[in-house]
C-alpha positions in Angstrom: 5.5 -6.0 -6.1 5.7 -9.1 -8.6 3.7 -12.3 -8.0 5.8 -14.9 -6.5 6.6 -18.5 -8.7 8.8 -20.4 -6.5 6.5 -22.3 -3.4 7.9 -20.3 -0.7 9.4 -16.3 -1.3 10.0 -13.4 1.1 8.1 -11.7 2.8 7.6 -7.8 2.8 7.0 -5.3 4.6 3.0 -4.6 3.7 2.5 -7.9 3.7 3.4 -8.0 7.4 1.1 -4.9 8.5 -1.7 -6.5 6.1 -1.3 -10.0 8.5 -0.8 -7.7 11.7 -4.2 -6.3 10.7 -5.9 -9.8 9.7 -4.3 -11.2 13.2 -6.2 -8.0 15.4 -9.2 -8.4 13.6 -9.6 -12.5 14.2 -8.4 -11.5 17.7 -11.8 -10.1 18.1 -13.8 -12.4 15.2 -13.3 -15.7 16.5 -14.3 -14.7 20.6 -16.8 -12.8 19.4 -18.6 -15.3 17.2 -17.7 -18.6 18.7 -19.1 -17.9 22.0 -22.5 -17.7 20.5 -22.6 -19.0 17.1 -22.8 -23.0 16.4 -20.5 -22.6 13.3 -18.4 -20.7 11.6 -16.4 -20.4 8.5 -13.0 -18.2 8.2 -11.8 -18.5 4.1 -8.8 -18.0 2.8 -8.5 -17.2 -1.0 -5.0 -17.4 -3.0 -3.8 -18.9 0.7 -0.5 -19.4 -0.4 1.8 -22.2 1.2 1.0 -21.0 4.9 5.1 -20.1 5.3 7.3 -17.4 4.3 11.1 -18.0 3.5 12.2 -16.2 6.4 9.9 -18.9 8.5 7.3 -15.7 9.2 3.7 -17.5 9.6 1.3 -17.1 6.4 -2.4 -16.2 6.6 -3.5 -19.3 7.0 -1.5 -20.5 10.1 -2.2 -17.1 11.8 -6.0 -17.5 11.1 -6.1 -21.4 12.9 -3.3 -20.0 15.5 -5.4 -17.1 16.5 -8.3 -19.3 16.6 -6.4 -21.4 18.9 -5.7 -18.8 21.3 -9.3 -18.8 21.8 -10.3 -22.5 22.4 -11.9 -22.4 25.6 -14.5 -19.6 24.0 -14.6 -21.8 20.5 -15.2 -25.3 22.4 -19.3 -25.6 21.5 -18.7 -23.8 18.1 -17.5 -25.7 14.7 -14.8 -23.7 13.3 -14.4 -24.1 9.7 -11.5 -23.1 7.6 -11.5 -23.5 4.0 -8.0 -22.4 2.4 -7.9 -21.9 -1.3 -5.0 -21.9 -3.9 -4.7 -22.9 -7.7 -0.9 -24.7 -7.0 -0.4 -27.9 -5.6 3.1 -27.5 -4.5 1.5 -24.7 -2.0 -1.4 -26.6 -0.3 1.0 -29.6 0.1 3.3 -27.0 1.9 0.3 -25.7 3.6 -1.1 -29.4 5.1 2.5 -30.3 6.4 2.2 -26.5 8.3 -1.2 -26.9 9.0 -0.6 -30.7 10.4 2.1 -29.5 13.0 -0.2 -27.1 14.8 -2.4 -29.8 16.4 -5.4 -27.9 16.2 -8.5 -29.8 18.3 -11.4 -31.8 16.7 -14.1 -28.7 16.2 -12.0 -27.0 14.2 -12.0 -27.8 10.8 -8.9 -27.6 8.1 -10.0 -27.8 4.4 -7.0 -26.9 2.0 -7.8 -27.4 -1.7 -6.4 -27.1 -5.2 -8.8 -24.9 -7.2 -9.4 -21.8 -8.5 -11.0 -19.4 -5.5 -14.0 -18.4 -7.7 -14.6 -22.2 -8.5 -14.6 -23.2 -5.4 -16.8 -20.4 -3.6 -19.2 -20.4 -6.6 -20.6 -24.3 -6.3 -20.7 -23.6 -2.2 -22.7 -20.8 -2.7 -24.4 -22.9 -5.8 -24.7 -26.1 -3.6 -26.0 -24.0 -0.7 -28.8 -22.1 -2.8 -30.4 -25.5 -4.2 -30.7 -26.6 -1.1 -32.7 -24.1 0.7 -29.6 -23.3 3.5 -27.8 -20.2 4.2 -23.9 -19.9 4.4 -22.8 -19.6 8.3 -21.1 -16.7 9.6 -18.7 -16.4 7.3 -15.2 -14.1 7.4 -13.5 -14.3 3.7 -10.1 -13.2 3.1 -9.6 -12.6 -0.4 -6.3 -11.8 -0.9 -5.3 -12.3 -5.1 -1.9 -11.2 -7.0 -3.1 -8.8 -9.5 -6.7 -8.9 -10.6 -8.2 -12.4 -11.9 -9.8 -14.7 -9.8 -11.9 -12.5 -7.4 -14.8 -10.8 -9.5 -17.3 -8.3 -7.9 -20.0 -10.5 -8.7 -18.9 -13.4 -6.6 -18.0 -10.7 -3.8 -22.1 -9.4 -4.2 -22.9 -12.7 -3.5 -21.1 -13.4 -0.9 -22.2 -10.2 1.1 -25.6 -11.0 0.2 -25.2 -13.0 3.0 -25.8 -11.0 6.0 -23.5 -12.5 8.0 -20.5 -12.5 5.7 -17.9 -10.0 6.1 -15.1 -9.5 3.6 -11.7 -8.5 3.6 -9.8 -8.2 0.3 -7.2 -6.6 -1.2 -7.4 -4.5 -4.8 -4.1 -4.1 -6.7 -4.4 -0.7 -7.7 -1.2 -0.2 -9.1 -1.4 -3.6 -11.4 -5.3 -2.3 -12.7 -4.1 1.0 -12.9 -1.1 -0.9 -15.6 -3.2 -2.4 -17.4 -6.2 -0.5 -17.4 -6.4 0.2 -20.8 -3.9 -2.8 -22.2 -4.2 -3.9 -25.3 -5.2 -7.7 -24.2 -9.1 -7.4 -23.8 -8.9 -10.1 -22.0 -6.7 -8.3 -19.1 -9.7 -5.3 -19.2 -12.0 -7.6 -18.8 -10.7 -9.5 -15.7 -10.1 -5.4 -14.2 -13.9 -4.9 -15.2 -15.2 -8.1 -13.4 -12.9 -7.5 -10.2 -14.4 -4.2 -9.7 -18.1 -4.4 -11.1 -17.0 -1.6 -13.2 -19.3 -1.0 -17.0 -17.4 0.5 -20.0 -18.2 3.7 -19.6 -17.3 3.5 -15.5 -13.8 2.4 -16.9 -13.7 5.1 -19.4 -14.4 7.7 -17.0 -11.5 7.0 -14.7 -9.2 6.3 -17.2 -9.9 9.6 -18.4 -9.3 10.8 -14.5 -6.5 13.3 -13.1 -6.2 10.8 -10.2 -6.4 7.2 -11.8 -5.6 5.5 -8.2 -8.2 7.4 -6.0 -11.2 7.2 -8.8 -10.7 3.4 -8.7 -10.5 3.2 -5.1 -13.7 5.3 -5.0 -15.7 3.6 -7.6 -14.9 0.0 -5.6 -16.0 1.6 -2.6 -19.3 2.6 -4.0 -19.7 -1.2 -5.4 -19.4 -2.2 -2.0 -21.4 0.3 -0.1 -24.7 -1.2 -2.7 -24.0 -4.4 -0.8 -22.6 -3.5 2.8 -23.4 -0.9 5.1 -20.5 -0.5 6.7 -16.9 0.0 4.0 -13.4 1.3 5.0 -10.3 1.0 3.4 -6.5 0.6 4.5 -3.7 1.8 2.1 -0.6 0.0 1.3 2.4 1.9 -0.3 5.8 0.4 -1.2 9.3 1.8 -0.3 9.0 4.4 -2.8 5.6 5.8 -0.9 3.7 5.3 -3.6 0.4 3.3 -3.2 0.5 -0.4 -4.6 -3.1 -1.5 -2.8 -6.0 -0.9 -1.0 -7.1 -3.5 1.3 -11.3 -3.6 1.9 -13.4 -4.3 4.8 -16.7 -4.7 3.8 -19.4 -5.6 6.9 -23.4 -5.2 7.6 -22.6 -5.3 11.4 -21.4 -2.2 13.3 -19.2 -4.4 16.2 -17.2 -5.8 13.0 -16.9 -2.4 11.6 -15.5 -1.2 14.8 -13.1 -4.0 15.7 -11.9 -3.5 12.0 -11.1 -0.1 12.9 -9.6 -0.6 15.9 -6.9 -3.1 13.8 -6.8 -0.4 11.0 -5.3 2.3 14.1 -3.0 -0.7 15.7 -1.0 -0.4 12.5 -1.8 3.2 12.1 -1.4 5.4 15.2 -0.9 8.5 13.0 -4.2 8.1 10.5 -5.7 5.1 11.0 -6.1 4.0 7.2 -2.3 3.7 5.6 1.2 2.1 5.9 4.1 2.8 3.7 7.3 0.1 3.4 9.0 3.4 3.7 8.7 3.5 7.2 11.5 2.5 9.7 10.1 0.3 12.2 12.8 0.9 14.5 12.6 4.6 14.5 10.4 5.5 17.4 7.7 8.2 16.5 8.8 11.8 17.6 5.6 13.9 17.3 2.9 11.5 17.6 -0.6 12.6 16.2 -3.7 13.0 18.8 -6.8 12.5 16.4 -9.0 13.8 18.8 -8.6 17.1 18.7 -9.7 17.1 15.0 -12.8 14.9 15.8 -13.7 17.2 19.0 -14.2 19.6 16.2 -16.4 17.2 14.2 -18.1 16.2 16.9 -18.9 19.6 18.0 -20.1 20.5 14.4 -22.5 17.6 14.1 -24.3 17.8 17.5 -24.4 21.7 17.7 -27.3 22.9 18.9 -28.6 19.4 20.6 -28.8 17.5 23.8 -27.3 13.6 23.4 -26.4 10.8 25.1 -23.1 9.8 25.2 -23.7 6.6 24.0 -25.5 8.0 20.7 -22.0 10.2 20.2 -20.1 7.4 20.3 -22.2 5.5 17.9 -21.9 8.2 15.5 -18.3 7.8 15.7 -17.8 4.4 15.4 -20.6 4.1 12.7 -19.8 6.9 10.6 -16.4 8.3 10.5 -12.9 7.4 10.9 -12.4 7.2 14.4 -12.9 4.7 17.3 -14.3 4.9 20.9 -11.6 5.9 22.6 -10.7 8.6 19.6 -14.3 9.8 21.1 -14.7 9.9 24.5 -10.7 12.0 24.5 -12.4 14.0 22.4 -15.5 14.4 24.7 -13.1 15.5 27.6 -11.6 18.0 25.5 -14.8 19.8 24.6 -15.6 19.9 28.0 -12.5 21.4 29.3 -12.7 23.8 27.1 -16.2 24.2 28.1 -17.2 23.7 24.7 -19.8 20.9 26.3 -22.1 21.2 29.3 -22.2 17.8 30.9 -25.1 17.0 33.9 -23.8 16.0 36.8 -26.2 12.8 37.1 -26.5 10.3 34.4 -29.8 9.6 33.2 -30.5 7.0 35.2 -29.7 9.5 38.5 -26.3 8.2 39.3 -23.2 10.7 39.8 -21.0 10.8 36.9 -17.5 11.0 37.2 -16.3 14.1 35.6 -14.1 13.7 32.3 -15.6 10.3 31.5 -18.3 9.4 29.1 -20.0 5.7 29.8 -23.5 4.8 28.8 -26.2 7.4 29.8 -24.2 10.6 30.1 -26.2 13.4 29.2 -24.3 16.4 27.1 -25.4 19.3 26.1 -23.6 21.2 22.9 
């Protein structure tokens, strides 16, 4: 994967499960948030020109066309977009795109020609002096290769409580260049990932160069968010080329985010190779649940729950969504692996082989 140099270039296959992803996860965003919240902000970092060659939509027109789909939730909410790229030839692209989708009055377009550090650096500046907070904030920081995007400006912006980020880490490019003679190129990989001299030293040092970085960026992350999962990109030679990051301090984002990750992903829910025929159907297709009845049943062994706090657990702290659960929860009990009361807590009749709120189980 080389970085692009002409305005528009062709699309490829990761980039299409990485928008397929973006697009289910602002599927639930905007609803979620615009409904309630007086403002929000959805940011776009190296936004590109909005088009691809082959006339497939860029981030930026499937972040204000999803938004659109929801204009009768979004109607008492200001919608801010803020789209970032360093080339002028690619914002003008992007306002001719961006002019032909007729978006209405709340929402508002803001493509500019900076640097995405620059540019979120004085907001966040600008916003500190004067005593205000930054709105609920989704940024998509999506940069080719590993300048422009450093750890300290990504602190900052999950600082914020109500900032979640979404970014992709080149792996294979830091993993090139790691150790590259240019100090200048170590330091940019240094300031992407947070990462001290000795940090880098140890995982250059590593049997597994790709998996320590990914796990030393997740740590960065986890100082700053509570909730961090990551969604692996390989080429056509299977071999990875990035991780994309969701970082998040609420657990409904970290679930919807999960729920995208598995729309992509029926078979692991965290990875997508450009190896992969999308034509072929899927033969033997993978049912999760019976490894997470087993995790489930390891965890709660020996207690009485509601179903409700299982499905928490779940969401909040592995792999897995709701409905990965509750399948799960009707395996364990026909296997009678479960004792389930007959009555909810609140005295209604459950129906047998579901799990909704107030289910009591017994492991």
């Amino acid at each position: 994967m080389t970085k692009p140099t002409e305005t528009l270039w062709e699309i490829e296959p990761h980039t299409k499960a990485k928008h397929e992803i973006l697009k289910r996860y602002l599927g639930a965003w905007f609803p979620i948030l615009g409904s309630k919240i007086p403002r929000i902000v959805y940011i776009d970092g190296f936004c590109g020109p909005g088009r691809y060659k082959g006339g497939e939509d860029g981030s930026p027109v499937i972040a204000v066309k999803e938004a659109m789909e929801y204009m009768p939730l979004l109607t008492n909410s200001d919608v801010s977009f803020l789209f970032i790229d360093e080339r002028q030839d690619r914002i003008d692209h992007l306002k001719s795109e961006l002019s032909s989708l007729n978006a209405p009055s709340n929402f508002h377009l803001d493509p500019r020609v900076n640097e995405f550090e620059n540019t979120i650096t004085q907001i966040l500046d600008d916003l500190d002096q004067s005593g205000r907070q930054l709105a609920p904030t989704f940024a998509f920081i999506d940069p080719f290769g590993f300048k422009g995007a450093s750890f300290a400006l990504t602190r900052r912006l999950l600082n914020n409580q109500r900032t979640e980020i979404f970014i992709n880490i080149m792996v294979d490019f830091i993993n090139r260049f790691a150790e590259h003679p240019d100090s200048a190129d170590r330091q940019h990989i240094k300031n992407l990932l947070g990462a001290s001299d000795e940090e880098m030293s140890k995982i250059t040092s590593s049997s597994d160069r790709i998996l320590a970085f990914r796990q030393l960026y997740q740590s960065k992350l986890l100082q700053h968010a509570k909730f961090v999962r990551f969604f692996e990109m390989r080429d056509y030679r299977n071999k990875i080329i990035y991780y994309l990051f969701f970082a998040s301090n609420h657990p409904l984002g970290h679930a919807k985010m999960k729920e995208a990750f598995w729309r992509v992903d029926n078979q692991s829910g965290f990875t997508f190779s450009d190896n992969t025929d999308p034509n072929q159907p899927v033969l033997f297709e993978i049912d999760p649940s019976s490894d997470l009845a087993l995790q489930i049943k390891r965890h709660f062994v020996g207690s009485i729950q509601l179903s409700e706090n299982v499905v928490k657990y779940v969401v909040d702290e592995t792999a897995y969504i709701e409905s990965h659960c509750k399948k799960a929860l009707g395996h364990l009990e026909g296997k009678s692996d479960i004792r389930v009361d007959t009555n909810k807590i609140d005295g209604s009749k459950r129906r047998k082989g579901t799990f909704p709120n107030g289910v009591v189980i017994h492991f």
